[in-house]
PyMOL commands that place a pseudoatom at each C-alpha (Angstrom):
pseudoatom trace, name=CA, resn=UNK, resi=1, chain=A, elem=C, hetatm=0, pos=[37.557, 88.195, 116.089]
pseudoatom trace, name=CA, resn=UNK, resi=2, chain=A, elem=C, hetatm=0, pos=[35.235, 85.688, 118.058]
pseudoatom trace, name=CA, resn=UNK, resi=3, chain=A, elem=C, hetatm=0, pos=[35.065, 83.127, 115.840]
pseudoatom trace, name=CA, resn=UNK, resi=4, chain=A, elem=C, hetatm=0, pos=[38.109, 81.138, 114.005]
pseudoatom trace, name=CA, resn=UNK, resi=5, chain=A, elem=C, hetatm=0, pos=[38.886, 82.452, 110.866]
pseudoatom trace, name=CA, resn=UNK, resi=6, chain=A, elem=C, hetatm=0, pos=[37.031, 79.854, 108.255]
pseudoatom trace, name=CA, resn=UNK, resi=7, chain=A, elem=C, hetatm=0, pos=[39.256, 78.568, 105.608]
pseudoatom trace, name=CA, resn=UNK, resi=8, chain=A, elem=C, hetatm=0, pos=[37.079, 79.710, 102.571]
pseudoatom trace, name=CA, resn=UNK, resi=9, chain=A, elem=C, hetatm=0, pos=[35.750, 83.534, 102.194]
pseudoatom trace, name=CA, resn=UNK, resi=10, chain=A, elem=C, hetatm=0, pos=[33.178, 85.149, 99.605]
pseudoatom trace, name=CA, resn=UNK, resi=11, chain=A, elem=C, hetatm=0, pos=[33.673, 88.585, 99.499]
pseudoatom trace, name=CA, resn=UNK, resi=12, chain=A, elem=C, hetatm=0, pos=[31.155, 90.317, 98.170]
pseudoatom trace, name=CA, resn=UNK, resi=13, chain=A, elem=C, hetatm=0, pos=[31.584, 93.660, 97.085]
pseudoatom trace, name=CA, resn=UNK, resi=14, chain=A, elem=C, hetatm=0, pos=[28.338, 94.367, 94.798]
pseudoatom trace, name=CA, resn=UNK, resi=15, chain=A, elem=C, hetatm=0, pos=[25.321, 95.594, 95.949]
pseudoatom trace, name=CA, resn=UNK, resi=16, chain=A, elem=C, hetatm=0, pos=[21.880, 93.435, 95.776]
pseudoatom trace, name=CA, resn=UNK, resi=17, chain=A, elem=C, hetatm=0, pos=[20.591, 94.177, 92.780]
pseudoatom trace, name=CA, resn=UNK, resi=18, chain=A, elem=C, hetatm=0, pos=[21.458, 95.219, 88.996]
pseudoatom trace, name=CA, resn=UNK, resi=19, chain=A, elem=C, hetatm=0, pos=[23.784, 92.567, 88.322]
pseudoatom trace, name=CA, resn=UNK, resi=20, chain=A, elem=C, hetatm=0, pos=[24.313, 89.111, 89.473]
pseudoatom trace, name=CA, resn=UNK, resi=21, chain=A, elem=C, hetatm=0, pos=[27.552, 89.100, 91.365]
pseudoatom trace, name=CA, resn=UNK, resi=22, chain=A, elem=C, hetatm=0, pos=[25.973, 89.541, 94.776]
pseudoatom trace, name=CA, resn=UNK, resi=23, chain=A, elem=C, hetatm=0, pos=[23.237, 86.622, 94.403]
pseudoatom trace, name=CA, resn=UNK, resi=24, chain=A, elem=C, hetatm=0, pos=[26.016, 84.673, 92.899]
pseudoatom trace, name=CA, resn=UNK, resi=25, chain=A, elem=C, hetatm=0, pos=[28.295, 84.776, 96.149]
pseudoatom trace, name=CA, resn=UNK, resi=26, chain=A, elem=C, hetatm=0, pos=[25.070, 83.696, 98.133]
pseudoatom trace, name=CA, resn=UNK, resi=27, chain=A, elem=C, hetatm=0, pos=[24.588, 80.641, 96.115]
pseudoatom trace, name=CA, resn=UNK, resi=28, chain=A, elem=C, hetatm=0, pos=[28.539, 79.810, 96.025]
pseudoatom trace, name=CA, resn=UNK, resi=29, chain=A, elem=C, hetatm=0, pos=[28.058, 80.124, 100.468]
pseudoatom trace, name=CA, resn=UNK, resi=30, chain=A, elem=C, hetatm=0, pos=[24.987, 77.656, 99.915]
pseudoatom trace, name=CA, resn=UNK, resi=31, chain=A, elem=C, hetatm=0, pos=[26.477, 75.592, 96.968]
pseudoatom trace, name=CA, resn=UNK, resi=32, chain=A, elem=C, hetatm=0, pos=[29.902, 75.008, 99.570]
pseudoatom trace, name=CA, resn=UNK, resi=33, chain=A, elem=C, hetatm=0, pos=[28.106, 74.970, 102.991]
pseudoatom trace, name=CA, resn=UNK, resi=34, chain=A, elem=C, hetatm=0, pos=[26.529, 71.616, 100.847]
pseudoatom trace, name=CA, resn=UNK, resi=35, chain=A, elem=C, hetatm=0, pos=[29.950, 70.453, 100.473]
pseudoatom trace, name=CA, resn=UNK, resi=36, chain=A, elem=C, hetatm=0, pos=[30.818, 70.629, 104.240]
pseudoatom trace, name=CA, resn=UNK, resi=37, chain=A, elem=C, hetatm=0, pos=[32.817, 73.822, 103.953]
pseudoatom trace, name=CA, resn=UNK, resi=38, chain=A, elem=C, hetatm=0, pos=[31.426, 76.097, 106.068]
pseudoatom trace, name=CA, resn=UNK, resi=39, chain=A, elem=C, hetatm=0, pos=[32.746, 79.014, 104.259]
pseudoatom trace, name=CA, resn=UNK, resi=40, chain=A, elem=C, hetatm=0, pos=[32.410, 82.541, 105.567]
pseudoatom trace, name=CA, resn=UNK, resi=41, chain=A, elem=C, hetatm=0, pos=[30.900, 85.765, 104.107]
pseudoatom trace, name=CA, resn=UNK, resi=42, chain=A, elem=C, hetatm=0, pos=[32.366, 89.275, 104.069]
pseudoatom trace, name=CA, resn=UNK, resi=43, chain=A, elem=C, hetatm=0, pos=[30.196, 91.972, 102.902]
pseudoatom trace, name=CA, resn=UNK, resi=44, chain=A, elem=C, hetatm=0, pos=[32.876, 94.607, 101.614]
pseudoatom trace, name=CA, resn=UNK, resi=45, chain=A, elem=C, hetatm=0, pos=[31.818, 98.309, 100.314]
pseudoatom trace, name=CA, resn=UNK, resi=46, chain=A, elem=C, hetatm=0, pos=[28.286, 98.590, 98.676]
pseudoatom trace, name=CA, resn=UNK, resi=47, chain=A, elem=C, hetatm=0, pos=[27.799, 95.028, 99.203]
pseudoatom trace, name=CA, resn=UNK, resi=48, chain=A, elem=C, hetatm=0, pos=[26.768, 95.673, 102.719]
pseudoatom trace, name=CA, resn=UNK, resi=49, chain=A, elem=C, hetatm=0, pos=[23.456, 97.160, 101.195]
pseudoatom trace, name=CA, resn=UNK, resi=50, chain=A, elem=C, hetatm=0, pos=[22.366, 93.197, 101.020]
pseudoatom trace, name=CA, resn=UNK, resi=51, chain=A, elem=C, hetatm=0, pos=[21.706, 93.348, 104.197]
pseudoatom trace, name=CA, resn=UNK, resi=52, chain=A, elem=C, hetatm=0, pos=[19.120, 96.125, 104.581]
pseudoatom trace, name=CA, resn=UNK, resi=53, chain=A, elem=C, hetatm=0, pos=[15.853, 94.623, 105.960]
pseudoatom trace, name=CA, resn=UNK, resi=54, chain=A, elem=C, hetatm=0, pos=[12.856, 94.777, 103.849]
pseudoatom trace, name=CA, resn=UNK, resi=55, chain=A, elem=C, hetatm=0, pos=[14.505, 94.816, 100.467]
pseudoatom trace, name=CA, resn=UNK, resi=56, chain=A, elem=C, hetatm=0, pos=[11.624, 94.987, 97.686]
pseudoatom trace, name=CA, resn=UNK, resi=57, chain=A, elem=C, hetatm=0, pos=[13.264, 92.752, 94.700]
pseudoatom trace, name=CA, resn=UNK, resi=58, chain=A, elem=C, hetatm=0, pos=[10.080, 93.366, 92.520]
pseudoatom trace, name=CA, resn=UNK, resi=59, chain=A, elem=C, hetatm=0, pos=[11.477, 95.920, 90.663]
pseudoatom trace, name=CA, resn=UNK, resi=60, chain=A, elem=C, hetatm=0, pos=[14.604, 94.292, 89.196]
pseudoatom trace, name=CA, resn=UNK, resi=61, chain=A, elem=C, hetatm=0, pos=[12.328, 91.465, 88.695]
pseudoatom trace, name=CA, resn=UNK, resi=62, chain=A, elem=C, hetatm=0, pos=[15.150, 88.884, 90.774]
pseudoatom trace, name=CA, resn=UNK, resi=63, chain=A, elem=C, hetatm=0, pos=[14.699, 86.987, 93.729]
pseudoatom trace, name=CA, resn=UNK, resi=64, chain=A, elem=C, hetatm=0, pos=[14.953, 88.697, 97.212]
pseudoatom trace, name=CA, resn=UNK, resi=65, chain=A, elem=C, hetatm=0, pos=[18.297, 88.441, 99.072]
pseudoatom trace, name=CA, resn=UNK, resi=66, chain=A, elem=C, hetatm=0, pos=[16.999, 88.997, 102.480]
pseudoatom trace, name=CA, resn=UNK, resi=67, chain=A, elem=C, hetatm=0, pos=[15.604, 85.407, 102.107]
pseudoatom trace, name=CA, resn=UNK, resi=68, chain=A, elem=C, hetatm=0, pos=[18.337, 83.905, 101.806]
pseudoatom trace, name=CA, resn=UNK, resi=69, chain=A, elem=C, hetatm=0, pos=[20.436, 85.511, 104.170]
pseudoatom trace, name=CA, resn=UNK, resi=70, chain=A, elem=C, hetatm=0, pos=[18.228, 84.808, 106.366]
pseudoatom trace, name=CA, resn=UNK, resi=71, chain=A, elem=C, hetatm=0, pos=[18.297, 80.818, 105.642]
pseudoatom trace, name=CA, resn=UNK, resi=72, chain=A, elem=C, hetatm=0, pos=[22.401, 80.624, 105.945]
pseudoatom trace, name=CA, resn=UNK, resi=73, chain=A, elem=C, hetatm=0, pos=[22.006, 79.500, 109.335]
pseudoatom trace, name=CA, resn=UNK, resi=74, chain=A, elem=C, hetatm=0, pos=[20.214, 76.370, 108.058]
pseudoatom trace, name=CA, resn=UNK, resi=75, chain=A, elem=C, hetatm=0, pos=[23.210, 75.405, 105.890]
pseudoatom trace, name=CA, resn=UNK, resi=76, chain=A, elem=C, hetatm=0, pos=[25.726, 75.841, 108.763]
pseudoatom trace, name=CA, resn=UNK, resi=77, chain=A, elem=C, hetatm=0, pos=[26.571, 79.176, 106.996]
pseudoatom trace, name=CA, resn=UNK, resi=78, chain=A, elem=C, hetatm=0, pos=[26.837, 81.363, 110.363]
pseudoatom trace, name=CA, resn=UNK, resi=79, chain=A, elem=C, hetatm=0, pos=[30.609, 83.411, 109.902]
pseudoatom trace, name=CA, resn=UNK, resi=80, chain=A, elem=C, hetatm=0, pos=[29.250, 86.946, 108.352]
pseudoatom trace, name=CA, resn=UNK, resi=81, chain=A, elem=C, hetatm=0, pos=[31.928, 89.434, 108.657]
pseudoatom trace, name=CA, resn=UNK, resi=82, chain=A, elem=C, hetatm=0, pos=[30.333, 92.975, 108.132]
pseudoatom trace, name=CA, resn=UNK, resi=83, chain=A, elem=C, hetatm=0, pos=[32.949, 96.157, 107.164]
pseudoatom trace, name=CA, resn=UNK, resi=84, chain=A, elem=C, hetatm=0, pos=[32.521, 98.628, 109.744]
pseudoatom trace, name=CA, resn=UNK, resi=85, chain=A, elem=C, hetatm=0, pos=[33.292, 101.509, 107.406]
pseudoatom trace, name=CA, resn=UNK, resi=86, chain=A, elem=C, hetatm=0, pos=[30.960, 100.904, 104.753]
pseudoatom trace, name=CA, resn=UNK, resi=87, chain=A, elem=C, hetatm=0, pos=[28.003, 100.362, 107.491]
pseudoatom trace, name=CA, resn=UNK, resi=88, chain=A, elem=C, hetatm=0, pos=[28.800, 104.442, 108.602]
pseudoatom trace, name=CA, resn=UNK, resi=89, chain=A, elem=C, hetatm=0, pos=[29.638, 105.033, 104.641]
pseudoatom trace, name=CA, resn=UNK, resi=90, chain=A, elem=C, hetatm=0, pos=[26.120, 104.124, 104.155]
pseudoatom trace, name=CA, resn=UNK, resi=91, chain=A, elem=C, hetatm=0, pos=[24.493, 105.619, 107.170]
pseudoatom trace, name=CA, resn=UNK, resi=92, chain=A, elem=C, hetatm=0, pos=[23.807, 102.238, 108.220]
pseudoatom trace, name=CA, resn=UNK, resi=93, chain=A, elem=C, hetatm=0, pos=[25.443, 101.786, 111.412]
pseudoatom trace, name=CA, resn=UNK, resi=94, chain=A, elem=C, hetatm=0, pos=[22.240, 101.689, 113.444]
pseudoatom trace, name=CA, resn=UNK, resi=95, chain=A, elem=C, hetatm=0, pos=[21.103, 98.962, 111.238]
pseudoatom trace, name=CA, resn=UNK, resi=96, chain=A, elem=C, hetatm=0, pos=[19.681, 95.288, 112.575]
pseudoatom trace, name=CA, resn=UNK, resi=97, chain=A, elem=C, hetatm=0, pos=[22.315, 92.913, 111.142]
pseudoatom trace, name=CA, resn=UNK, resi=98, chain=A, elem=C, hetatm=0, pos=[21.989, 89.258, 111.462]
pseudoatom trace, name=CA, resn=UNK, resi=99, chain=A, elem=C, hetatm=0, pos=[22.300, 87.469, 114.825]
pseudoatom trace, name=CA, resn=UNK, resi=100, chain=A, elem=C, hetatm=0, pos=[25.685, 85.745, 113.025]
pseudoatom trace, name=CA, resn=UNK, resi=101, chain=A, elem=C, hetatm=0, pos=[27.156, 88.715, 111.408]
pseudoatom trace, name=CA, resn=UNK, resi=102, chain=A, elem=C, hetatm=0, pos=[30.200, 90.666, 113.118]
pseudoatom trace, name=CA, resn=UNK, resi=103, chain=A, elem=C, hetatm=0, pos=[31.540, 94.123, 112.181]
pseudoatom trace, name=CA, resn=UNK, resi=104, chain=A, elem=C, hetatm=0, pos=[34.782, 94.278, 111.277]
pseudoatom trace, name=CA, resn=UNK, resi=105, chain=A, elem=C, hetatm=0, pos=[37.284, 97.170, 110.633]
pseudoatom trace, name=CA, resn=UNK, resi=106, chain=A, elem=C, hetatm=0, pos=[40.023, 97.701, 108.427]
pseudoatom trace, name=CA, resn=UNK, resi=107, chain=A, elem=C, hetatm=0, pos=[42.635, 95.781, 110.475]
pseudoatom trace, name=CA, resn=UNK, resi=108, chain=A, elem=C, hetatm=0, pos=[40.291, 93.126, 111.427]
pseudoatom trace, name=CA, resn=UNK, resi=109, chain=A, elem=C, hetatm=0, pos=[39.718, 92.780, 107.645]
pseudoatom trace, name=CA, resn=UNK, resi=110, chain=A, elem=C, hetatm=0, pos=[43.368, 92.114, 106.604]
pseudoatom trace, name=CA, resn=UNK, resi=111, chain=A, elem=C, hetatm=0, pos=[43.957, 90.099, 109.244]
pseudoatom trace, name=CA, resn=UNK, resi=112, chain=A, elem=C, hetatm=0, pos=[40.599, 87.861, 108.031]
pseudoatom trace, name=CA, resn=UNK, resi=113, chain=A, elem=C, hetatm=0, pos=[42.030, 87.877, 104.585]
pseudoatom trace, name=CA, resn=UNK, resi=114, chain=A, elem=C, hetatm=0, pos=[45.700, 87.127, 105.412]
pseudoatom trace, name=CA, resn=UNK, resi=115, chain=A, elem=C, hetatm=0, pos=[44.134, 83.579, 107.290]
pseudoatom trace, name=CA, resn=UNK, resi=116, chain=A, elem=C, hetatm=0, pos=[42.150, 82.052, 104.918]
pseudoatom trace, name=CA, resn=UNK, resi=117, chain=A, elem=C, hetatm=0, pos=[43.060, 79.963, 102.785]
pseudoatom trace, name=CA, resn=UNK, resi=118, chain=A, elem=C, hetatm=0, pos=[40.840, 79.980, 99.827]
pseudoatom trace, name=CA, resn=UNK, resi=119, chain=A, elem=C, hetatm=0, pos=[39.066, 83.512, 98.699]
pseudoatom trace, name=CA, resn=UNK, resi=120, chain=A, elem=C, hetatm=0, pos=[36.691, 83.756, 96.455]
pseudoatom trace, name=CA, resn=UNK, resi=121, chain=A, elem=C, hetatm=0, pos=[35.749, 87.561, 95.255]
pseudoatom trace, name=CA, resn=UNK, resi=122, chain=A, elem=C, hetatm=0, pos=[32.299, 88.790, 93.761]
for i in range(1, 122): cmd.bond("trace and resi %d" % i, "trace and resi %d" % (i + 1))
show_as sticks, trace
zoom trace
């Protein structure tokens, strides 16, 4: 990895819509970025479908997540970790990611988890 491991994670495991888990681990990286904790983000399993561009959040009647993955930056928010498996799972390996966002594979993963100190699960 690039960047130093941060020293809070959100993993987030649930995919954009349906239930609340995956806006809630947004708001938790906005709600501690506001804090001055610069936590990082690791989309895990179907919660790597948050980041397909162009999401139409009409239908569940919620707020669209592309917005506000695309405003981390703003709120010093920039350590995206991205499992490499669930991209190819998903047939999304060709897929535009965010500028910050960095795939990761399984050993990359453990090692990510094993050096935080705080993890926070959705």
């Amino acid at each position: 990895m690039s960047t130093p491991t941060p020293r809070l994670l959100l993993v987030t495991r649930s995919a954009p819509y349906g239930a609340s888990l995956a806006r809630s681990a947004l708001d938790t990286a906005l709600a501690a970025a506001a804090f001055d904790r610069a936590p990082g983000l690791l989309f895990l399993g179907e919660g790597v479908l948050q980041l397909l561009p162009a999401q139409d959040a009409a239908a569940s009647q919620t707020r669209n997540h592309g917005k506000v993955l695309d405003s981390l930056p703003l709120y010093d928010v920039s350590q995206l970790y991205v499992d490499a498996t669930a991209l190819t799972h998903y047939g999304l390996q060709a897929m535009a990611l965010p500028a910050a966002a960095q795939l990761v594979d399984a050993a990359a993963i453990r090692a990510l988890l094993e050096g935080c100190e705080q993890i926070l699960s959705f």
